[in-house]
C-alpha positions as CSV (number, residue, x, y, z in Angstrom):
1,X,76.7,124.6,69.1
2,X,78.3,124.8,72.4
3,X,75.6,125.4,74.7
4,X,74.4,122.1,73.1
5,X,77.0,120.8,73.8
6,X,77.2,121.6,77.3
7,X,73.8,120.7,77.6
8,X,73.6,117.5,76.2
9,X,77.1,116.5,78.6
10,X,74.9,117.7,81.2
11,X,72.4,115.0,80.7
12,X,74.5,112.2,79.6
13,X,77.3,112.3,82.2
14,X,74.9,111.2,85.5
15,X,73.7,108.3,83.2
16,X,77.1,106.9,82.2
17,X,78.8,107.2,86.0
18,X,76.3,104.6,86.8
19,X,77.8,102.5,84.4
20,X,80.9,103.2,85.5
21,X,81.8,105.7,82.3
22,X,83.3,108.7,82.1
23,X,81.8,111.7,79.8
24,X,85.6,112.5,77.8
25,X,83.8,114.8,75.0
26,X,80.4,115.2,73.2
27,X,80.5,116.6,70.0
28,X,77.7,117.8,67.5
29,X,78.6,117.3,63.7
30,X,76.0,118.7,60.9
31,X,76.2,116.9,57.7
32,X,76.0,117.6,54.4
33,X,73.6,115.2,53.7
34,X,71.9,113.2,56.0
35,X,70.9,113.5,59.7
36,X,73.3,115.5,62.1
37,X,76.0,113.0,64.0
38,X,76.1,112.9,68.1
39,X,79.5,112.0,68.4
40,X,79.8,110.8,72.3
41,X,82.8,109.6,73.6
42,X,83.6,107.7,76.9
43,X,86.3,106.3,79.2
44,X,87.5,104.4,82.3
45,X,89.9,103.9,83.8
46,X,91.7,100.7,81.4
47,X,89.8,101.1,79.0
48,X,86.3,100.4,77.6
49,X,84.9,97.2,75.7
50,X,82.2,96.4,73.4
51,X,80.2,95.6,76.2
52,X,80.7,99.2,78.0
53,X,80.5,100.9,74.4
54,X,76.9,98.9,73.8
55,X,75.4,99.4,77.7
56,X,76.2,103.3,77.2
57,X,74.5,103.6,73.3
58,X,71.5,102.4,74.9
59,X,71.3,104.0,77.9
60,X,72.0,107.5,75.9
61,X,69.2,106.8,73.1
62,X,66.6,106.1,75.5
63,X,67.7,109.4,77.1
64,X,67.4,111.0,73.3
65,X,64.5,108.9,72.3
66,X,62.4,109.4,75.1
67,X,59.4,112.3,74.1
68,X,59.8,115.1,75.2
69,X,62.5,114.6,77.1
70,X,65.2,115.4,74.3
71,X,67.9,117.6,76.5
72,X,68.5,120.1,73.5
73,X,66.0,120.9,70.2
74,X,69.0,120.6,68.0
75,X,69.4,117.2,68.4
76,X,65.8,116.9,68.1
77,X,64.5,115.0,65.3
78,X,66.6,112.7,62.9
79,X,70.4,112.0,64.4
80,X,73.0,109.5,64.1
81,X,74.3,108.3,67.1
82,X,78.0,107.4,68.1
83,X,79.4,106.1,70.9
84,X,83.2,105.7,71.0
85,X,86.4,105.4,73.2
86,X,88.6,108.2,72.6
87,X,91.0,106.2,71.4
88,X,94.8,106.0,71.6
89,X,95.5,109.4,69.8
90,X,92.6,111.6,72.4
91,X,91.4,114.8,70.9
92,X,92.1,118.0,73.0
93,X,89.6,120.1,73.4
94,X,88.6,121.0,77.1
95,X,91.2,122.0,80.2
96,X,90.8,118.8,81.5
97,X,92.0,117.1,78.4
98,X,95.3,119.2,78.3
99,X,95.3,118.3,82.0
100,X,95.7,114.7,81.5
101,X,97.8,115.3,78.6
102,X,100.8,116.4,80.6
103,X,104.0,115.1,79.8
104,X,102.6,113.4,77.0
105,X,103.7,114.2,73.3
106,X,100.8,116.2,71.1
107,X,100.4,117.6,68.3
108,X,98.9,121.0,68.1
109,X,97.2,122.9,65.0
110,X,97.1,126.5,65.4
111,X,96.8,130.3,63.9
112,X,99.9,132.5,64.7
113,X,99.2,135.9,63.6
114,X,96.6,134.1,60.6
115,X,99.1,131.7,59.4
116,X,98.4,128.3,60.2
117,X,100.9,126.1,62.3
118,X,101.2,123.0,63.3
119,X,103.8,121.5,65.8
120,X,104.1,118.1,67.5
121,X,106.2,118.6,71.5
122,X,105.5,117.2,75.1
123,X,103.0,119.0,77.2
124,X,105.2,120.9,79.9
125,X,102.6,123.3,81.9
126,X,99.2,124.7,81.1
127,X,97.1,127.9,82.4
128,X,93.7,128.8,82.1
129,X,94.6,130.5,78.6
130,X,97.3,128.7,77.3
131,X,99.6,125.5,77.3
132,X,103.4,125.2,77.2
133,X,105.3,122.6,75.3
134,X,108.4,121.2,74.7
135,X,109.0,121.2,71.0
136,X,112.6,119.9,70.1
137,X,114.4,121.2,73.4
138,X,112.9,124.5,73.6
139,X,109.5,126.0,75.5
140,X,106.7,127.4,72.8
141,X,103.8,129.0,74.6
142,X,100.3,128.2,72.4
143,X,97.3,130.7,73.4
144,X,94.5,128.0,73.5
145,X,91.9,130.4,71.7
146,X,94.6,130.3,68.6
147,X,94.2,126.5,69.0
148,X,92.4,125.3,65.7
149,X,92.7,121.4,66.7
150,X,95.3,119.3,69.0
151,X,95.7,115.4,69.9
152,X,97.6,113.0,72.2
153,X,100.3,111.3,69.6
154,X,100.8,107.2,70.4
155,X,104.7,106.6,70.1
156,X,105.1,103.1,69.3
157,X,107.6,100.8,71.4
């Protein structure tokens, strides 16, 4: 699901810089029941509208509606299509996520030896393989492949 993933960011990022979007994720969701979701968020800098979310859902499903021209077979055929801000509380998932993410507070799910964890701290430093935080006054390193799921926290006032 990767590669898809890759691939379809590949396609839809050159269509949303010229409406002056950022690609922040793309994400591929099977269902239960039902068609598969497309879950494609998008940023600017302050923020997106309705107006920005509306110009890029139709800009991307002419892309994915268009035959033959369908950047990856899995998300050929029936799909649901989502386009979204990332919101105030941004899912972590690529480098450049954490990147941004520095000195911010998180919260981060992770496996430690199996057990599952979960801590909330302030982004300190990050390398190619894992992030440092600052969890209550003391430095916790997090490997990011034993990263199971990790988001921006809003703080409120």
């Amino acid at each position: 699901m990767v590669d898809t993933q890759h691939s379809l960011a590949a396609s839809f990022a050159p269509v949303l810089n010229e409406l002056d979007l950022n690609l922040y994720d793309v994400e591929v969701v099977s269902a239960s029941q039902g068609p598969r979701i497309l879950r494609v968020l998008v940023d600017r800098p302050g923020g997106v509208d309705l107006e920005a979310i509306t110009a890029a859902t139709q800009a991307l499903s002419e892309i994915l509606d268009s035959p033959g021209e369908t950047p990856d077979p899995v998300i050929a055929g029936r799909y649901t299509l989502e386009v979204s801000s990332p919101g105030l509380e941004r899912p972590l998932r690529r480098i450049e996520h954490w990147e941004g993410a520095r000195e911010k507070t998180v919260t981060v799910k992770f496996r430690d030896e199996g057990v599952a964890q979960r801590v909330k701290g302030v982004v300190v430093s990050l390398n190619g393989t894992s992030v440092i935080l600052d969890v209550d006054g003391r430095e916790q390193e997090i490997l990011f492949s034993e990263i199971t799921g990790a988001r921006t926290v809003f703080e409120w006032g």
